[in-house]
Each structure stands twice: as C-alpha cells, then as structure tokens.
N, C-alpha and C positions, 0 to 999 in steps of 0.2 A: 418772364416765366422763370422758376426755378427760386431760390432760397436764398435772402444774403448770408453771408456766412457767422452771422448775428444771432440767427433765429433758433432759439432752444430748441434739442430733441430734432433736427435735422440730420437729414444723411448726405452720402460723400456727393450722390450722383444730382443733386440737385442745383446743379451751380446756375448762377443767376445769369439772363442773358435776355437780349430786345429781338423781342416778337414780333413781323408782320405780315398778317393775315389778310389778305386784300379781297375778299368775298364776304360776302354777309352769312351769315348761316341761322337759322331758328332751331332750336332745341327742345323737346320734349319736358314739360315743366315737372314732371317726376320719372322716377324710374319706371318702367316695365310693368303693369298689375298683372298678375295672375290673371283677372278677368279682360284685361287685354290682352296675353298672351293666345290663352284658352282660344277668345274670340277667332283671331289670326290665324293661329297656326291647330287649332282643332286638340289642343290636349295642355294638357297642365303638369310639368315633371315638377314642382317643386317639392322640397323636402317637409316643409312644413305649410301643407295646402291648409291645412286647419286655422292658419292666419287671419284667411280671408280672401273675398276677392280683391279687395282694395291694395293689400299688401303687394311688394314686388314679388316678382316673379324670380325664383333660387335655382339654384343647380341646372344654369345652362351655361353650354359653354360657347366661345366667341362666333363658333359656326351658326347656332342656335340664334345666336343673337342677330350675325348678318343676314341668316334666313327671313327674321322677322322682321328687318327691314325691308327686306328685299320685296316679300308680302305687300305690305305695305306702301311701298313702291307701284306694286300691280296693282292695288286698290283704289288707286288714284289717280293712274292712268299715266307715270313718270316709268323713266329710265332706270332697271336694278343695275345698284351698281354692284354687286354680285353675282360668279358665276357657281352655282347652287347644283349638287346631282345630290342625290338619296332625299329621305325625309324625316319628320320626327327625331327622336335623341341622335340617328342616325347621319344627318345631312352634313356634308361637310361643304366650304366654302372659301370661295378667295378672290382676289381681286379679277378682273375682265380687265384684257388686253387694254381697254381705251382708259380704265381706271386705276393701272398700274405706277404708282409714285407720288408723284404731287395731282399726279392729272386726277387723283379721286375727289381734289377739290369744285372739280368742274362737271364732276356726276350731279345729276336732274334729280334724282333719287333720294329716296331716303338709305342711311348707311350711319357706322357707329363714328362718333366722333373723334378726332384725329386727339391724338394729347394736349395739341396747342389748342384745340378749339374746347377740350373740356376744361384746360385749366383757367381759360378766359371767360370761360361761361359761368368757372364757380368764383371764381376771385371777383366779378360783378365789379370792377376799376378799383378792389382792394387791393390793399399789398399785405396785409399784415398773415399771420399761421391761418389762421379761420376766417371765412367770410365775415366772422360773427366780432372777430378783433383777435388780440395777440396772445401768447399765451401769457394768462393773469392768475399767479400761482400756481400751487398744486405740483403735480408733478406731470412726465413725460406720457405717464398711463391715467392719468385724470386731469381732465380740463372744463373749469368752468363754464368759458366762452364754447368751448366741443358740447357740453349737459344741453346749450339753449340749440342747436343746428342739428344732432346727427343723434342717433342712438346708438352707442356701442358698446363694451364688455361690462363698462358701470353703469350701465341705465339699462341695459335691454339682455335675456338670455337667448333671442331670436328675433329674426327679424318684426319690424311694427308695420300698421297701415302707413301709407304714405301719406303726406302735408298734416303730420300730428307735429312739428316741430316749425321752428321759422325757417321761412325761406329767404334766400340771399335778396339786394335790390332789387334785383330781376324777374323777382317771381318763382325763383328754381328750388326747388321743395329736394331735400336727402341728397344735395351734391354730396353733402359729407355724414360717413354712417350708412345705417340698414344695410345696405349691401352693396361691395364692391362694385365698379361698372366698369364694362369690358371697351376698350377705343381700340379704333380701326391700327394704331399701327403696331408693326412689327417692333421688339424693344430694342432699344444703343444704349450704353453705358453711358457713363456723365454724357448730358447735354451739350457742354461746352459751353463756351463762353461768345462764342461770336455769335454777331447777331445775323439770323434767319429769318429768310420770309416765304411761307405757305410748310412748313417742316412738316415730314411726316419720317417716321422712324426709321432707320434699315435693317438690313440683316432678313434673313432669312424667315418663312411665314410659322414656325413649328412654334413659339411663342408669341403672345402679345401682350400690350401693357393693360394693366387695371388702375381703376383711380379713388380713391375718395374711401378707402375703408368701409368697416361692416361692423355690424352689430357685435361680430365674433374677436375683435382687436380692441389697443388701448386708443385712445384719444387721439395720440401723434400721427395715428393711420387717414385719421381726417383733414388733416394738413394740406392745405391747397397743393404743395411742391410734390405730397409724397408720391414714390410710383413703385411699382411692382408688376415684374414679368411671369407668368404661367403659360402653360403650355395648353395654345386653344383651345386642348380636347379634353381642359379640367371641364368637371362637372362639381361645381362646391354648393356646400348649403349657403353661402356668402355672398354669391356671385349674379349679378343681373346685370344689367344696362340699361341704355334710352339712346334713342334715333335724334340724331340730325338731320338738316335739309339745306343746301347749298341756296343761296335767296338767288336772282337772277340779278345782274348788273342793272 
C-alpha cells in the first residue's frame, strides 16, 4: 500500500508499506448510480441529475453514503454496521459500538470501504500509479495511462455514465476518475512505514478519507496511493462511493 518514493507527482503521506487484510471482502463493481441511490434511499441530491440514471450519484456526503449501505444492509437481511438517526441530506452516521476499530472488518453488513481495502480493490495485484500502468509521459495533470481508466479535468467537465471506460482485472469500472469515493475510515497523516494488518484510520470521526479522484481534478488524483481528508458533512459535486461486504471465513 502506499507509493515508492520513485513514482512521479506523489505526495509526502503515501509512504509504502505491507498490508494484511485477513478477510475477504466483495465490492461493488461501480460506484453508486443515481438510479440506485434513488432506488434505496427514495430521493436523488445530485448536482448534475441530467447525467442520467446510470451515472454516479454526486453531492453526498460520508453519512449519506454509510446510510445507503446501511439500507442495503436491511435489504438483504445482514447486520448495519451503522448506527444511522435523521434521514435524507439530513442523516448522520458512525460507527456501532460492536463496529468501532478494526472490529468493522467483522460487520455482516454492507459499509464503505476501509482505505486498505479500496486500495487493494483498485490496484487489482498492480503496483505501478494506475491500474492501467505507470505514468508514460505527459505531465502531473495529464496522463495517458489516466485518458484509458478514469474521466477527469482533461477528458470530462462532469461526471460520465459509469463502465464507459476500462475496468481494472477485477472487473471494478471508475476506481479511478468520475467521482471521488468516500471509505469508512477516519484520516492519519503518513501511513508509515510498518507493516499492518486489518488498518483502519484513527483520529477522530469529523473527517474522512476520499479515494481515487473525480472528474473535477488532474490525472495525479487518480493514482492508486493518492488520499484526501474532508470533513463527512461535505456535500461536493465530486463525491460518491460504493459498498463493500465482509465474505464469511
């Protein structure tokens, strides 16, 4: 996880380090649609609904995001791992007593994905900037290998439908591009260097991290390592997610 100190257009907090994640997890092969939000949670806030229903779902923020898993959750008959009060733009959200720390890897439920598990999910056993290969020319704010995976400030002026672009080996359509995705944990400065197993972020819950850049940023925002802290209760035109689910041993 994290950047060797090699890789062009990297930042400080990405220092490289061995990850192990002892549970299996399944992932949503795109982000969030509008017509699956709709669906779920009964209303549509995005900024640009004119997209379509295919396209993700914008301007929610991290509560939004655990609410609609939490849904989701109910839908199928598992464990929220969120505990959820208000509703609509309104709801806010955090973790339940029994899913506080690492123990959220052990929630039945669906819930956003922890950092270790989005960046494993998008790197698909790559190493290099992009799932799609390294950066090959160009500059920091344009990237060839970024043109064929993500849509962003040089190819798109809002978000697009989702799986219009290649998806990593995996199947995972806009890991990188369309719009940032919100993961479960709280943000830490560098990583560090030691290696950890099941990590989940600390510090306090009033931020969390985003992953994988948007439509609205240059190239380098799509970088497997990059991360970025906001403060759960943004609401951006940028911003969506996707659901993970803990596999059973």
């Amino acid at each position: 996880m994290g950047s060797p100190t090699s890789e062009p257009c990297r930042n400080a907090d990405e220092t490289q380090h061995q990850v192990t994640l002892t549970r299996g997890f399944e992932i949503q092969s795109t982000e969030v649609t509008q017509a699956f939000f709709l669906d779920i949670m009964g209303y549509n806030p995005s900024g640009f609904s004119g997209c379509g229903a295919t396209c993700p779902v914008e301007v929610v923020n991290w509560h939004e995001g655990a609410a609609y898993c939490n849904q989701l959750s109910i839908q199928n008959g598992l464990t929220s791992c969120y505990a959820c009060t208000g509703s609509g733009p309104s709801v806010s959200c955090s973790e339940t007593v029994a899913t506080a720390g690492s123990a959220i890897y052990a929630c039945a439920g669906y819930r956003l994905p922890t950092e270790a598990e989005w960046e494993y999910a998008y790197r698909a056993a790559t190493s290099t900037s992009y799932y799609s290969g390294p950066n090959n020319g160009g500059t920091c704010g344009i990237q060839p290998n970024g043109d064929l995976i993500g849509w962003y400030n040089n190819t798109a002026n809002s978000p697009r439908a989702v799986q219009e672009l290649q998806p990593n080996a995996w199947g995972l359509f806009d890991m990188a591009g369309n719009v940032w995705e919100w993961c479960h944990d709280p943000p830490q400065g560098d990583l560090g260097a030691s290696a950890v197993v099941d990590p989940v972020g600390v510090g306090g819950a009033t931020n969390r991290i985003l992953r994988g850049g948007s439509w609205f940023e240059d190239a380098i925002s799509m970088r497997a390592a990059n991360r970025i802290s906001m403060t759960s209760t943004l609401r951006g035109g940028a911003d969506g997610f996707r659901c993970v689910r803990t596999l059973a041993p």
